[in-house]
Structures are given as C-alpha cells and as structure tokens.
N, C-alpha and C positions, 0 to 999 in steps of 0.2 A: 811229328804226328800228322797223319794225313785228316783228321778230326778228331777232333772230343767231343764230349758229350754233350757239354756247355754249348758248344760251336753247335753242334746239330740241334740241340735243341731250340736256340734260335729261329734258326732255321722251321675159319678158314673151312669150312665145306669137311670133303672126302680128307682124311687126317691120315697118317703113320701111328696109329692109334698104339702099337703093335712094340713102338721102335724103341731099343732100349741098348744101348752103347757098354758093352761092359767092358773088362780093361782087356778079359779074355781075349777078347774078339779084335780091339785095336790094336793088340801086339800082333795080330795077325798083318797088320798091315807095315808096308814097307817105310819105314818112318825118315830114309833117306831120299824118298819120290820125291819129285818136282813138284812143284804145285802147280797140273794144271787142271786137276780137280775133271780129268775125265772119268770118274765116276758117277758125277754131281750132274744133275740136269734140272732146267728150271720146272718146282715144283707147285707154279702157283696158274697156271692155263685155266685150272679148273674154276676161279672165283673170278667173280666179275667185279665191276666196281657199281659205285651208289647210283642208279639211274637218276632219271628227270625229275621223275612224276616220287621216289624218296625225299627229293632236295623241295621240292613243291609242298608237301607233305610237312614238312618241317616250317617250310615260312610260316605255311598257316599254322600251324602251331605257336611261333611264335608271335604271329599277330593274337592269338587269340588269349595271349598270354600280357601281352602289351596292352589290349582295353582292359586286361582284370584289374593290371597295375598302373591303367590310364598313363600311360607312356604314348605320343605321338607319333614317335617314331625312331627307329634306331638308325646310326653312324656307323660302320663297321669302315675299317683299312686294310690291307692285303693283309693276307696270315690264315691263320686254321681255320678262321669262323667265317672269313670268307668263303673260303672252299667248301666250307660244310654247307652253306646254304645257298649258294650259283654255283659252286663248281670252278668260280674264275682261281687260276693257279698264276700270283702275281707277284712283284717285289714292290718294296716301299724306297721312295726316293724325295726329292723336294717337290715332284710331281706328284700331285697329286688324285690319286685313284681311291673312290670310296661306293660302299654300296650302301642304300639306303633302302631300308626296307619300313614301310609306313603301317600305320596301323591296320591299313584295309586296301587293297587295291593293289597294284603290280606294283615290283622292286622297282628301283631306280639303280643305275651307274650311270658316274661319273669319271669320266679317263679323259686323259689328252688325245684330241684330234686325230693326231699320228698312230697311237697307239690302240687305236678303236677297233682294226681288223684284226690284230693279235687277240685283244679282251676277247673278243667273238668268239675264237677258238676253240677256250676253256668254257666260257658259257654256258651252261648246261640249265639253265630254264627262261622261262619267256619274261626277260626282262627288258626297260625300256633306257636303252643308253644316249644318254646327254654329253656332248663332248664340250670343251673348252680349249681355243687357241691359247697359244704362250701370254700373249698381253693381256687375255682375259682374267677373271677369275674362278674357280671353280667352284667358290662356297655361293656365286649367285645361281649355279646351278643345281648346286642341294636348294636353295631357297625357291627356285623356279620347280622341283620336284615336288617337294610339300606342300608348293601352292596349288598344283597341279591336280593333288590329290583330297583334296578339300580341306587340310588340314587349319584349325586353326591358329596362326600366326600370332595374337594376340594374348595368347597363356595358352599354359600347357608344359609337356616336358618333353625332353629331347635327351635317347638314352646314348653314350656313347659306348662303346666296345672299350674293356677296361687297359689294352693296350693301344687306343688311339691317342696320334702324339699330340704336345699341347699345340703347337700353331696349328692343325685341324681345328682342333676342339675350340681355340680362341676367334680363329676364321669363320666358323659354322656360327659360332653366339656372337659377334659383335652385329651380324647381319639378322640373327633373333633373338634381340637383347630382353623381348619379352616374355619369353621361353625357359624356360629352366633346364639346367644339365642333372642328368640324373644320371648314374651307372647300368650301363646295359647288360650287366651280371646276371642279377637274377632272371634274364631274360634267354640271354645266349646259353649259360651255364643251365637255366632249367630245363632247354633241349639236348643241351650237346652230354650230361654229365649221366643219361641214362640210355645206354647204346641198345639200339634194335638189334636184331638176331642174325642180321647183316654184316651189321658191323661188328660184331663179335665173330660170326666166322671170317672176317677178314684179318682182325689181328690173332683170331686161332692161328691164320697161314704162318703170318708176317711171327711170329713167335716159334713155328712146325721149322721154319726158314733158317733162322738162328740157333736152333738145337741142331740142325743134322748139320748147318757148317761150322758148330762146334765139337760136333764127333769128329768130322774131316781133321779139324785143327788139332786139337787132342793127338790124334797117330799120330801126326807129323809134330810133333814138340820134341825140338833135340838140346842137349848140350851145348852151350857157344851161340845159340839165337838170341838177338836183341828184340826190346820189348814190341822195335818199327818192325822184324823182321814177322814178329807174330801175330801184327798185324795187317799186316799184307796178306799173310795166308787166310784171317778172316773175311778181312775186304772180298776177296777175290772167289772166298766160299757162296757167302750169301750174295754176291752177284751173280754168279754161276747158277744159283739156285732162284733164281727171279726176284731178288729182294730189292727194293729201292732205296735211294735217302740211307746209305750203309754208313755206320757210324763203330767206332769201333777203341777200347781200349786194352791195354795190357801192362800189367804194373807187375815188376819181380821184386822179389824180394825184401827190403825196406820200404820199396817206393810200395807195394802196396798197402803199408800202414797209413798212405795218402787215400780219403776214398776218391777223390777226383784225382789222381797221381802226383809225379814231380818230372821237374824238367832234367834230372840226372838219368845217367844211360846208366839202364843194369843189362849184363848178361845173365842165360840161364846157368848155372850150374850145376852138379849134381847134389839133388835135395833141395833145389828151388820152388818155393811158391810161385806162381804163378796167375793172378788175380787178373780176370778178364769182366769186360762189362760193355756191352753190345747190342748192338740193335739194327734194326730198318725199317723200312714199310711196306705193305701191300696198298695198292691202292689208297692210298695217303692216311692208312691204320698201319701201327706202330708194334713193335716187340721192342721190347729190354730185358736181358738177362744176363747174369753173371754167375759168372763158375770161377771156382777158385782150384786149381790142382797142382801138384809135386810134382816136381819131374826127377824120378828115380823111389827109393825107399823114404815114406815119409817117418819123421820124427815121430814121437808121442806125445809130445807138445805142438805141433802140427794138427797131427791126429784130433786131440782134445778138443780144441779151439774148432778145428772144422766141425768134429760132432756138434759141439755146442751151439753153433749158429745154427747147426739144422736142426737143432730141437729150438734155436728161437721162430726160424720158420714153422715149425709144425706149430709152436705154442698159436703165432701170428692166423695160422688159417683155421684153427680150431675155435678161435676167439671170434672171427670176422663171421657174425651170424646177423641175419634180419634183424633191423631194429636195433642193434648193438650201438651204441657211437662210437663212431673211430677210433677217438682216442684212447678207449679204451686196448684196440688192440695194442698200439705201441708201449700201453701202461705194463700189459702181460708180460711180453719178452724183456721189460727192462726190471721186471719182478724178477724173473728169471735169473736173470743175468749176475743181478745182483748176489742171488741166491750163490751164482759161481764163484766170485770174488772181481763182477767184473760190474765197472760204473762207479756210485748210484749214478741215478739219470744218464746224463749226455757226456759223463768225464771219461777221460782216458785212462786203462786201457779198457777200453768198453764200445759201444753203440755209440758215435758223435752225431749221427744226423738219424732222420725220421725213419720209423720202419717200414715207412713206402709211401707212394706220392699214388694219386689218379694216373690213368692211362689213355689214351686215345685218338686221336688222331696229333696230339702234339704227345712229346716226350712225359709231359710235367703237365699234369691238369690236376683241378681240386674234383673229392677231395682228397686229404691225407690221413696217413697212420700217424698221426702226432700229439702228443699229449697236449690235453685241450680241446682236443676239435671234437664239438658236440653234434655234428652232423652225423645224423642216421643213416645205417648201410641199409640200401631199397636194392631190390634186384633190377639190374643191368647195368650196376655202377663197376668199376674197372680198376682193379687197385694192381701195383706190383708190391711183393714182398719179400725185404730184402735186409735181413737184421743183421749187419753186417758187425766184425768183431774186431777193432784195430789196436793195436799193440805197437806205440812209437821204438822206432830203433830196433824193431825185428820184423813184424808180417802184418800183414791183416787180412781175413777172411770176409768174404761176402759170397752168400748163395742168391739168387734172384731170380723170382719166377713171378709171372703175373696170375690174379685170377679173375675170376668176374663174378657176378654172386645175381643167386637163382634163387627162385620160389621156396628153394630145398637149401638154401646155404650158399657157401663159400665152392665153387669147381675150378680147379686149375687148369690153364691154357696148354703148359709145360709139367709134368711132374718133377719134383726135383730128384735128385740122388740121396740115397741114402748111405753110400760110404765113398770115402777117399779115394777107394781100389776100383771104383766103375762110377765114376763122378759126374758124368753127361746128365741121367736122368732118361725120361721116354715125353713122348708127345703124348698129352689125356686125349683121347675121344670126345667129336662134339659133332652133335647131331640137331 
C-alpha cells in the first residue's frame, strides 16, 4: 500500500457542477492508455487558502469562548488545530513545539531554537515565539507566556488540546500545579466543528478532485490489475488534478467485505467488485469518497446489495435535517437495512461501522452518524455518508459522499450515482 486511510488519517468555489460520468461515455475511452492522465489538469488555481486576518478571526473567537468557560488558556501541539488557528504546518517529536493561545492578548509558540526560522514560514498570524535550547526546558516558557500575559498562576484552568501527549500535559502542570487541566474540546471543537463558507468551498474542491479522478480510474479498470496497480492510477489522478495529502484505497473482491481491507493480494477479474475509498486535500480541507464498481457484467446479487446501500444513502441524507440528532440518522439506515434481511445493528452481514464520521480539515472529526450521539445537526457542520454493506466471504459495498448542512438542510459536496451501469455520480453546485 502506498497509504491507508488509517495512515493518512494520522497524519470549492467555480465547480463542474454539470459533470456526470456515465458508463456510456467511459467506454469511449481507451481503457488500455497509459496512465499519464494527460487529459487531467490541475483543477484547484481557482480557491485560495484561509488567510491571516480568518485565522485571527477564529482565535478571537475562541478567546471569547475560553472567558465564557473561564478556561485561562489553551495547550495546543502540532496537528489540524494548530494549523487552523497560526497556520504553523508542523510534526510532533520529543521536541517539543506547542502553541498557546491565552485568554486575551496575542498567541504564544514555543519551538526549539533551531527550528524558529522554519515555524516562521508556516506562520500565518502575529504571534509571539519563545524559543528554548536543548538543556533548557520548554514548559518554563509556556510558564513565562502566561505570566507574561497577566494570567493568574495561582487557580484557574488550563485547557489542553484532546490529543496533547501526556509528558506535555504532565510538563505544562508540574510547573502549575495550582492550575487545573481541563479539555480543550469544547473550545477547539466549538470553532472548528462549524465551517465558514470558505471552508466549505474548499472541500467542495478537494471532493470536485476526487470524483473526476475517479471517472479517470473508472476507464482505465482492466482485467488482471491488482488492488497496488489501481491505486497508483488514483494517486496519480488526484495529483494531477492539484489534490494534496492523496490517500487512497482499493479492495477486490473478498477483501472488500474488509471496510479498511486485508493484506491478501486480489486480482481483478471478470465480474469483480471493486471497493474504492479515497481522498485528499485542498488547502489542508479534506474529501473521502468511495465507489464501489464491477468490472464487466454485474451479478444480481451484486446489483441488489449496491442498490441497497444507495437507498441507505438516500434514507442517510433525507434524515440529516436541522435540529435532527445524529444518531438518529444512523438509527434510519440500520432500520432499513434490517427491513432487508441485513444486521440488526452492527452484525454481519450488514453495516459494521458508523454511517459517517465529521469532516474537515482532518479525515475523522466529531461529530458522527452513530447510534447514540445526541448532538444536534446546526448548519455548517460536515458529515460524510457512507452506509456501507459487507458480506464476510464474498463482497462488500460502500457508496461515500460527503455533505454539509445549510439553513435549507442536508446539500451534497458530490452527488452520488444512482446505478451500477454509470456508478461515478456528478459534482453538486455550490455557490
């Protein structure tokens, strides 16, 4: 595998509003070409990324979110929440780099000496960096940050970012052991979990990106390709088309009753499933989608099972209205499902995992389509929907599209397909 999902995970304006992949149309294409995708040109020049004065915008915000919830000041480490609020694009090691954003008054970072003209680069608002040599420590310079900025040292609470490691988190309070650690969830998550109109046309792109280099891939699917070979032809689509952070699965046949695969090599053959699940980013916003198609005449039991997950898609965004709770959508399609002769719940052969996770500048953000979760859909929250149908010892189907939810409802990034025989889908309009 050149990446998984897993692994990346870790880790759009003017649209093709128009674009709609039918199978008609792909057999037009030569399905023995090379792949080097000179048809494909990067289609993301037109979006720009989040400027200064959005990322500014947002601190304050969540300062003014921190006195509601008397929080002193937040902890944050390299990862997505950094990026969302400086812009620094950075990795995590025993070195320690963190941004500290206090209740009132400019950020703070903290990085290694060495590494102070790099942070600088990513940088993207007027923040004040504090550096620390090797023999020093770095939590005396969070400490000399908050004293700096009037903060009381004496009580109080100190929020940390929910994946900061423990020696941070034990580093930062042994030095304000008078301090309380509180989770910096409700803080980060109540900025980041309701995307501006910006950020929505940015994963319109990073989604627009992923659908036409899955039309590309689509022609070119032949007899005798292994799962590496198709995806190579993906990788190489959505980079072609300006995509970043390319991430890419492709599971045949049995292995697609895996929803995260197996490490067993299938070839295509004729009458193969063919389970793809894919993504990138534009400007460090994300798409995931997953198509599932046959190569050659499909079965009727093929058939079935595909229909049937796109009607648990459709049940999925017809559910997902204002005010709804989430869990409620994944309660509908596993209604459904059941209705089929497939589940109950989470058993096999049926639905094993949620019928969609948050979206947005990470792969996996809350919140989710999962039974349970009483968190209410507001407009600008970002869900992908993907009620996938797996069957141990023969296939499994998954359809995946994201949507993002408006004034008016539930609007899809991606349309999905409505049959087997032209299984791409079209890019929705967004204005």
């Amino acid at each position: 595998m050149n990446m998984n999902k897993r692994a990346f995970l870790k880790a759009s304006g003017a649209s093709i509003a128009a674009l709609s992949v039918s199978s008609a149309a792909l057999a037009s294409v030569n399905k023995n070409s090379e792949s080097n995708n000179d048809t494909l040109k990067n289609i993301t020049k037109n979006v720009s990324a989040i400027t200064s004065v959005e990322r500014e915008n947002r601190i304050k915000k969540a300062q003014t979110l921190m006195q509601q919830m008397n929080i002193s000041a937040l902890i944050i480490e390299p990862g997505a929440a950094m990026d969302y609020f400086s812009g620094i694009q950075w990795w995590r090691s025993e070195r320690l780099t963190a941004l500290v954003i206090p209740r009132e008054g400019k950020v703070g970072i903290v990085c290694p000496f060495f590494e102070e003209p790099s942070i600088q680069e990513s940088l993207a608002i007027n923040g004040d960096i504090r550096v620390w040599q090797e023999h020093e420590s770095p939590f005396e310079r969070i400490k000399q940050i908050l004293s700096d900025r009037g903060i009381n040292l004496s009580k109080g609470q100190i929020g940390f970012e929910n994946s900061v490691r423990y020696f941070v988190q034990n580093g930062v309070m042994s030095l304000l052991s008078n301090l309380e650690h509180v989770s910096a969830e409700p803080v980060t998550r109540g900025c980041r979990i309701i995307k501006s109109h910006h950020e929505l046309q940015l994963m319109h792109k990073a989604n627009e990106v992923t659908l036409l280099a899955y039309g590309e891939v689509y022609s070119k699917l032949e007899v005798g390709m292994s799962g590496s070979q198709v995806k190579s032809l993906m990788s190489n689509a959505q980079a072609t088309l300006g995509g970043k952070g390319v991430w890419n699965m492709a599971l045949i046949d049995q292995a697609s009753a895996f929803p995260h695969g197996s490490k067993k090599q299938h070839i295509i053959k004729e009458g193969s499933i063919v389970l793809m699940d894919c993504g990138c980013n534009v400007h460090g916003y994300q798409s995931d989608i997953s198509r599932t198609f046959v190569v050659g005449e499909p079965s009727k039991r093929q058939r079935d099972v595909w229909q049937t997950v796109r009607m648990g898609q459709k049940i999925a965004f017809e559910q997902a209205q204002l005010n709804t709770a989430a869990g409620l959508v994944d309660d509908a399609v596993r209604k459904h499902y059941q209705a089929e002769g497939f589940g109950p719940g989470y058993k096999l052969p049926g639905l094993s995992h949620r019928t969609g996770h948050g979206i947005g500048m990470e792969g996996h953000e809350s919140v989710n389509f999962v039974h349970g979760e009483q968190e209410k859909l507001k407009a600008g929250m970002c869900f992908s929907n993907e009620p996938g149908i797996y069957i141990p010892g023969e296939f499994g189907v998954r359809l995946e599209d994201c949507i993002y939810m408006t004034d008016k409802g539930a609007q899809w990034f991606t349309v999905p397909p409505d049959s087997l025989d032209s299984p791409i889908g079209k890019v929705a309009s967004f204005t």
